[in-house]
C-alpha positions as CSV (number, residue, x, y, z in Angstrom):
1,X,-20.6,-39.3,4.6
2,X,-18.0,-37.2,5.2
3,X,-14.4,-38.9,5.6
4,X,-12.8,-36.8,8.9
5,X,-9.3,-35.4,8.0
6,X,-8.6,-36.0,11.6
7,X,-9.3,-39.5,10.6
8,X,-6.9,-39.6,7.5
9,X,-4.7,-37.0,8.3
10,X,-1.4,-39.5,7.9
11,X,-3.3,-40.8,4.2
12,X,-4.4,-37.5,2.8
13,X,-1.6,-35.0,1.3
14,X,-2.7,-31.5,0.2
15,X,-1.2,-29.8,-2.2
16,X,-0.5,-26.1,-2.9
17,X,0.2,-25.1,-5.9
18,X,0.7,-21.3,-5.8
19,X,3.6,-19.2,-8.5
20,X,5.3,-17.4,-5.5
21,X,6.4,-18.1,-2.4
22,X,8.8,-16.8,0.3
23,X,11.6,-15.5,0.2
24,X,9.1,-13.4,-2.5
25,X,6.5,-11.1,-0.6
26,X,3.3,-10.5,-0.7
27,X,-0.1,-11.3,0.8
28,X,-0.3,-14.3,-1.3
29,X,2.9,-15.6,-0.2
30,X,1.7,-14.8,3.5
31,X,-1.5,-16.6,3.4
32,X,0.2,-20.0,2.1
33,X,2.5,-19.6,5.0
34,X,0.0,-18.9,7.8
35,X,-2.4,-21.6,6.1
36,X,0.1,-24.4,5.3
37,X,2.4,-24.2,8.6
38,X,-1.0,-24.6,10.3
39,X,-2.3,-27.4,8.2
40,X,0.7,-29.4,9.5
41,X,0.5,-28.6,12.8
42,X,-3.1,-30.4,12.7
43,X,-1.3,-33.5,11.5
44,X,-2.0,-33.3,7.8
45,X,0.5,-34.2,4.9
46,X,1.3,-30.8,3.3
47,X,3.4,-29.9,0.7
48,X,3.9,-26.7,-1.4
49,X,5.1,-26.8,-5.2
50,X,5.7,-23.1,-6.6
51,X,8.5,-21.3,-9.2
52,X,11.7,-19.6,-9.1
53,X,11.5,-16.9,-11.9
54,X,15.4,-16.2,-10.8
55,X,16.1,-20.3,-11.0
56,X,18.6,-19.3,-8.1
57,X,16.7,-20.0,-5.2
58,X,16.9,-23.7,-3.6
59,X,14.7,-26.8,-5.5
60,X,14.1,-28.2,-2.1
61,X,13.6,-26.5,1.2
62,X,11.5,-26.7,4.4
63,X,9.5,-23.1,5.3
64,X,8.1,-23.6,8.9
65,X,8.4,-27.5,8.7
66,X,6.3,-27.9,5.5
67,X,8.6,-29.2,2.4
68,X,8.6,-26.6,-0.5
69,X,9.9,-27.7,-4.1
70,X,10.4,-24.9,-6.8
71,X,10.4,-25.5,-10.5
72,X,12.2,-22.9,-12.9
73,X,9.6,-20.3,-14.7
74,X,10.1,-18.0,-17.6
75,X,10.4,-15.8,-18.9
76,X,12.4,-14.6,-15.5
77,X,11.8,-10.6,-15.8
78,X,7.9,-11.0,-16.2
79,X,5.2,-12.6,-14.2
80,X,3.8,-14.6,-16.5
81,X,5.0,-18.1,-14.7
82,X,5.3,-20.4,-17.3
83,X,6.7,-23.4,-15.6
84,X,7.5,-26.7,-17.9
85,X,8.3,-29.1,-15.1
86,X,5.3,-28.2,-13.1
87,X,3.0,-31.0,-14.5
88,X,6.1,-33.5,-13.7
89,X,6.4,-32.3,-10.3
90,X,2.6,-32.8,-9.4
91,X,2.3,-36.0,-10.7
92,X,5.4,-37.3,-8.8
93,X,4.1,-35.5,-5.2
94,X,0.9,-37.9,-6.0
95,X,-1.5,-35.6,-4.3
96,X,-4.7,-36.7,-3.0
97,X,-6.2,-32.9,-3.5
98,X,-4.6,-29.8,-5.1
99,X,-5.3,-26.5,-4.0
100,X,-4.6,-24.0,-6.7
101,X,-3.4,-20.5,-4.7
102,X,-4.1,-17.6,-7.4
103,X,-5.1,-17.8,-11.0
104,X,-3.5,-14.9,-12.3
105,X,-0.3,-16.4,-13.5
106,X,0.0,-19.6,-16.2
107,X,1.0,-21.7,-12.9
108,X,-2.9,-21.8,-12.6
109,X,-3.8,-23.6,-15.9
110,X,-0.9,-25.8,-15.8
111,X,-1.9,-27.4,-12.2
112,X,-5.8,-27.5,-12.6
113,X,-5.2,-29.3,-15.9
114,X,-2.4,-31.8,-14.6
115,X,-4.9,-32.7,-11.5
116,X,-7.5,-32.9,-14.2
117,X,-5.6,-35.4,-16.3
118,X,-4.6,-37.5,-12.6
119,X,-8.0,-37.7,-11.9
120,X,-7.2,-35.7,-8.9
121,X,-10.0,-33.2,-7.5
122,X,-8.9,-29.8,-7.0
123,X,-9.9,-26.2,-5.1
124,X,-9.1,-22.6,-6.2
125,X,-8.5,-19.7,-4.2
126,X,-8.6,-16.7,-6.4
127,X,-6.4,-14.4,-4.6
128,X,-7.0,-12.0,-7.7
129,X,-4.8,-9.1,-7.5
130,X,-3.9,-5.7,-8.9
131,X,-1.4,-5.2,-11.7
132,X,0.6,-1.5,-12.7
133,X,-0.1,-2.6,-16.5
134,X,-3.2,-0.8,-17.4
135,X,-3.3,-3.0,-20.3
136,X,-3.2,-6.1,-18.1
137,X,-6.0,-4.9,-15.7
138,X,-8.3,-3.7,-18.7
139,X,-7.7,-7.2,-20.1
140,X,-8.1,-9.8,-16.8
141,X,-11.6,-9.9,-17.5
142,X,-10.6,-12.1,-20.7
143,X,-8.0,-14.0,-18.7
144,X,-10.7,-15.5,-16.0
145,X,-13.1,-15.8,-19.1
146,X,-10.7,-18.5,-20.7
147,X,-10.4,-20.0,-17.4
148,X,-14.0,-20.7,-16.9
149,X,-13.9,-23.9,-18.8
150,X,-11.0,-25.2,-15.9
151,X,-12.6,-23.1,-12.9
152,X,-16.0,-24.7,-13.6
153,X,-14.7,-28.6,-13.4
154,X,-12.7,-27.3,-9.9
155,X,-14.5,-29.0,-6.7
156,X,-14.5,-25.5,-5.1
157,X,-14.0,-21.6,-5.4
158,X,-12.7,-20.1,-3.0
159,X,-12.5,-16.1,-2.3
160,X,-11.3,-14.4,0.0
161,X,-14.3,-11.9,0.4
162,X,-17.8,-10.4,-1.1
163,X,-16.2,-8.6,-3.6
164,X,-14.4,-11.4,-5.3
165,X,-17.9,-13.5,-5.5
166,X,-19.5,-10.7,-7.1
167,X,-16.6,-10.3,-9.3
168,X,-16.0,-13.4,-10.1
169,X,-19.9,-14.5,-10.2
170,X,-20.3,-11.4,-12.8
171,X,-17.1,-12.7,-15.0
172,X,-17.8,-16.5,-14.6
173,X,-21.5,-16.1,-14.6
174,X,-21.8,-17.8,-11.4
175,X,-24.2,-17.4,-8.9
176,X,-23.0,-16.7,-5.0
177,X,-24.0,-20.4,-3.7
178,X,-20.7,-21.5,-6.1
179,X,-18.6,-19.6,-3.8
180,X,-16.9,-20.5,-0.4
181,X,-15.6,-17.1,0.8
182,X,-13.0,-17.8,3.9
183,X,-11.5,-14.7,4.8
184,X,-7.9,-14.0,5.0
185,X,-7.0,-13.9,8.9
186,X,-4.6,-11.9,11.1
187,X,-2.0,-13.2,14.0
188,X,-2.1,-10.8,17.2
189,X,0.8,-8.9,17.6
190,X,2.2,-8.8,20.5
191,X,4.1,-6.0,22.1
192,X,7.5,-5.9,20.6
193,X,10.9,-3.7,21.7
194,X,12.4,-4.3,18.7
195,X,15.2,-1.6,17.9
196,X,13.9,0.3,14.4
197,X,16.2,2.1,12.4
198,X,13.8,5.2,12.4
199,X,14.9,8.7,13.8
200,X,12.5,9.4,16.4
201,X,11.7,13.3,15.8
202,X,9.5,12.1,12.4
203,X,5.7,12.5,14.2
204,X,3.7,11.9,13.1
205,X,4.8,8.8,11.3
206,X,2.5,7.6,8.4
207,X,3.2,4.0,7.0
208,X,2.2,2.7,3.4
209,X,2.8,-0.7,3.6
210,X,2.9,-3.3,0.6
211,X,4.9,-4.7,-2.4
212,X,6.7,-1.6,-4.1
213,X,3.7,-1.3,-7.4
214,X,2.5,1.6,-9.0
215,X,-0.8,0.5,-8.4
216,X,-0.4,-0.1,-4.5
217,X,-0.4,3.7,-4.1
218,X,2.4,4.3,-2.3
219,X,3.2,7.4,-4.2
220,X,-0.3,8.9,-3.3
221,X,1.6,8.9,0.4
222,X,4.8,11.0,-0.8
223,X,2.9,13.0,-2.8
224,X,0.8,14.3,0.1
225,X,3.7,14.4,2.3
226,X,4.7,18.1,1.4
227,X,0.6,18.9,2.1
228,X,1.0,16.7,5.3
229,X,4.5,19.0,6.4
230,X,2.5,22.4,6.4
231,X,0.7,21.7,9.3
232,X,2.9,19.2,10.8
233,X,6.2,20.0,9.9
234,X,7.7,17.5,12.0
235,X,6.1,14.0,10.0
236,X,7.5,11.7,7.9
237,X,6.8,8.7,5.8
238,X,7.8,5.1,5.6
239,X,7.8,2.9,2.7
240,X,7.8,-0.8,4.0
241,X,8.3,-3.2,1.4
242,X,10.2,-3.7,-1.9
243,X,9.6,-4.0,-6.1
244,X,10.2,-2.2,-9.3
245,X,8.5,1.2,-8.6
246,X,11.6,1.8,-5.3
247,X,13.2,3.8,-8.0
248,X,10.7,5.8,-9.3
249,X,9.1,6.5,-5.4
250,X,12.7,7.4,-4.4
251,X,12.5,9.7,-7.5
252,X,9.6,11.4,-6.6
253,X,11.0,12.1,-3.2
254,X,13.7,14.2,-4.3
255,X,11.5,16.1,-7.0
256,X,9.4,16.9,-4.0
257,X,12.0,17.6,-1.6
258,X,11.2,15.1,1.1
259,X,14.1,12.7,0.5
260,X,14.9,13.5,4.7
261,X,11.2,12.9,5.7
262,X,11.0,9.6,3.5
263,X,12.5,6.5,4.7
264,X,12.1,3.1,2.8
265,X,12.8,-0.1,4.9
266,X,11.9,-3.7,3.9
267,X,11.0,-6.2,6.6
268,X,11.6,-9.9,6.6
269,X,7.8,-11.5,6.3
270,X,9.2,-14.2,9.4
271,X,10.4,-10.7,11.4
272,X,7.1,-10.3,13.2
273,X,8.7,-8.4,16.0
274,X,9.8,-5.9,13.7
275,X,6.5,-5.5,11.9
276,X,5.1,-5.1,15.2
277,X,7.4,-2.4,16.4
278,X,6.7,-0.6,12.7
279,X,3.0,-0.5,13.6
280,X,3.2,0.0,17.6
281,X,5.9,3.1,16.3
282,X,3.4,4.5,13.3
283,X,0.4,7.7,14.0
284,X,-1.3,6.0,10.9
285,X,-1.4,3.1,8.1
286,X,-1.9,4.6,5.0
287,X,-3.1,1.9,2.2
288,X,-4.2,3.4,-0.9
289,X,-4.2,0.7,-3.5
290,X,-5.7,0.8,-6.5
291,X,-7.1,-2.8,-5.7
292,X,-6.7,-5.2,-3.5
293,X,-9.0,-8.4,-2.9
294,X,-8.5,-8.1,0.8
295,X,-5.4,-6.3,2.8
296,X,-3.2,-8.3,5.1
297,X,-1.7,-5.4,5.9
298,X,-5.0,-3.5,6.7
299,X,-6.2,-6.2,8.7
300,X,-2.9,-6.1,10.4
301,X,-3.0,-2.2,11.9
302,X,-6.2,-2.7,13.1
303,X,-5.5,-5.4,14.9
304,X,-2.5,-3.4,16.5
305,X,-4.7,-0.4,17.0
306,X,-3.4,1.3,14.2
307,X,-5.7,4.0,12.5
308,X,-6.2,3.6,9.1
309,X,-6.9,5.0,6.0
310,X,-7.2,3.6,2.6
311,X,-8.6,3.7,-1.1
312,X,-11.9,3.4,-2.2
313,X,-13.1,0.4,-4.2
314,X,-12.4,-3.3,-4.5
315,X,-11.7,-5.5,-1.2
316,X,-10.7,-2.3,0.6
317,X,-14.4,-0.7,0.3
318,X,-15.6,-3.9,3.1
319,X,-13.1,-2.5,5.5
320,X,-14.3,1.1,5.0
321,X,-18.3,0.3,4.6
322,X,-17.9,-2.0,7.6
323,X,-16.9,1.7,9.6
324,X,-12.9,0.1,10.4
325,X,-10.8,2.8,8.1
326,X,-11.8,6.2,6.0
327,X,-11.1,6.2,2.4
328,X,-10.1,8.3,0.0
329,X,-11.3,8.2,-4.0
330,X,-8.3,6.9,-6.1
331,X,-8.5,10.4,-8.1
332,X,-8.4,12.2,-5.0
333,X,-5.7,15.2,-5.5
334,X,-2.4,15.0,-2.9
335,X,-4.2,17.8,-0.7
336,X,-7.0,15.9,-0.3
337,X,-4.8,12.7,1.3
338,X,-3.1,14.9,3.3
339,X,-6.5,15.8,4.9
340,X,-7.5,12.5,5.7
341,X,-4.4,11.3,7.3
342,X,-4.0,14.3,9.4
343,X,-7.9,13.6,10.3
344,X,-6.9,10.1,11.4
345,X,-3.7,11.0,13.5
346,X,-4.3,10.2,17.2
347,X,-7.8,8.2,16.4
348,X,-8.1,4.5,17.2
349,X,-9.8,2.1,14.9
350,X,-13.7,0.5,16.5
351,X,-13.3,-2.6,18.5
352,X,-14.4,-5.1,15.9
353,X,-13.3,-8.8,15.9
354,X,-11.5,-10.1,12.8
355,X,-10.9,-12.6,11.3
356,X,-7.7,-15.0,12.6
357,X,-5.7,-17.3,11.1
358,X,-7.0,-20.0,12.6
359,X,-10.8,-19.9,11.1
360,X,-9.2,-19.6,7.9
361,X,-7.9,-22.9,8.2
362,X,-10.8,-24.5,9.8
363,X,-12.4,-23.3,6.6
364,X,-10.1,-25.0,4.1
365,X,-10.2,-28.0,6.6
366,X,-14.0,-28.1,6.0
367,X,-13.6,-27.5,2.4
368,X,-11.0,-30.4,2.0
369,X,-12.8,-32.7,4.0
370,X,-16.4,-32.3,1.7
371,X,-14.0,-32.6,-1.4
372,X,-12.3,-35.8,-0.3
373,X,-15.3,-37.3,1.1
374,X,-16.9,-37.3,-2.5
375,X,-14.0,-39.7,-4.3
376,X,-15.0,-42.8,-5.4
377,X,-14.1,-45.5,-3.4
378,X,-10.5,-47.0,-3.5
379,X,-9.2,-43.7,-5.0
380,X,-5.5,-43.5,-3.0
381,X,-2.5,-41.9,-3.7
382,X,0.0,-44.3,-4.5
């Protein structure tokens, strides 16, 4: 019989354990904000237990009313996230469930091993993502082989859509039943008149949107920019977000000769007026990651209206099979692009609902509540 968070809500504390959070950006930093703020406005006990590779940022904070704590990683210029006082800090939380947000860092083992020796039932949510390294993503399928042993005594797995399960199912050897797949979700965005800092004669105004990678493609934009000026001489680009590769982009700007037509802005993941000027303001999203598991940001233009176009492959290939963006093939040359942004200036995306926000949480609300309802009797927190 199931036990009814809304019954327990004041007894039961969640928590996510996840290697990044804000004032770090990304989608997996966005989906524990959207996911946890929401938890606790449905009355339950959430709390959120990540790293600070920079060990600058504040221990203790609250993000949206949920309490944060941050332990120190190393080593601090790579993302490998090995944190020490990880397994102290979960055991003195005294979680009822843990919810493991990624497994691509060593935050992953370290939690699912510490709830393991508590006793403690915990969830995963993949959130597998893209790397620059082509070493790294030529080796991951090792990395979530030497998980399997962890990921197999977890109470659920959760991805965030098809592609994942069949990833995952092929790597873990796992049929699709083992799989809850609860889509990321998207907040309407409402009509903002938010001033941008964007000269108004760029038009048609592409965006690339995403954390400043190799592999998230944003060069593919700039690249096709020149292509893009021939015919319309009056466009421009805008590079929202921030990372390692700003230099090299910036760079490639100047070798091409764009560095007027190519503006790079970074927007505050809490400044949703902004955002929503940005996309209101942009002719079309351009996303062409090398992978992705599932786009926020794609999810995001449609929802404003936005045409988009993005790569082929991974997450991104539901979006485009599903008849919502065009594609273009990772080895498509810069020419190519340029064609199929021009092609999707002044279009509008079909009317199709997505997902929101608010299923995503009624999902992990169903999936903590068939967890929780299977501990033996008398198990509490203390």
């Amino acid at each position: 019989m199931a036990l009814g968070l809304n019954r327990m809500q004041s007894q039961v504390r969640i928590l996510m354990v996840t290697p990044q959070y804000f004032p770090h950006v990304g989608g997996l930093e966005t989906h524990v904000y959207e996911t946890s703020r929401r938890l606790r406005d449905r009355g339950l006990d959430v709390h959120i237990l990540t790293t600070d590779p920079s060990h600058t940022l504040d221990r203790h904070e609250r993000v949206a009313g949920v309490p944060v704590t941050r332990v120190p990683s190393y080593p601090s210029r790579r993302d490998w996230m090995i944190a020490p006082r990880l397994v102290s800090e979960v055991r003195a939380l005294g979680p009822d469930l843990v919810h493991v947000q990624s497994i691509a860092t060593a935050v992953a083992p370290e939690a699912m091993l510490t709830a393991l020796s508590l006793h403690v039932p915990f969830i995963v949510t993949f959130h597998s993502g893209g790397h620059s390294s082509l070493m790294r993503r030529k080796l991951r399928w090792l990395q979530w082989l030497s998980l399997r042993p962890l990921l197999s005594r977890s109470s659920a797995l959760v991805a965030v859509s098809e592609f994942e399960t069949r990833m995952f199912g092929r790597w873990l050897h796992e049929s699709r039943s083992a799989f809850d797949v609860i889509p990321n979700g998207v907040e309407p965005l409402a009509a903002s008149d938010a001033v941008l800092d964007i000269p108004t004669d760029l038009d048609p105004l592409v965006l690339t949107i995403g954390r400043l990678e190799k592999y998230k493609g944003h060069h593919r934009v700039v690249k096709a920019l020149p292509a893009i000026l021939t015919e319309r001489p009056s466009a421009g680009v805008v590079v929202v977000g921030k990372g390692p590769y700003e230099r090299s982009l910036r760079e490639l700007a100047i070798k091409l000769n764009v560095t007027d037509r190519v503006l790079f802005r970074y927007v505050e993941p809490s400044h949703r007026a902004t955002l929503t000027a940005l996309m209101q303001r942009a002719s079309v999203v351009a996303m062409l990651s090398q992978y992705e598991a599932q786009s926020l940001a794609v999810l995001e233009a449609l929802s404003t209206g936005v045409p988009v176009v993005t790569g082929q492959g991974s997450g991104l290939a539901e979006v485009q099979d599903a008849g919502m963006t065009t594609s273009v093939p990772w080895s498509a040359p810069a020419n190519v692009v340029a064609r199929a942004i021009l092609a999707a200036v002044g279009t509008r995306p079909p009317n199709v609902a997505l997902p929101q926000w608010d299923d995503c949480v009624a999902g992990l609300v169903g999936i903590y509540d068939r967890v929780l309802a299977r501990r033996p009797a008398g198990m509490q927190r203390n």
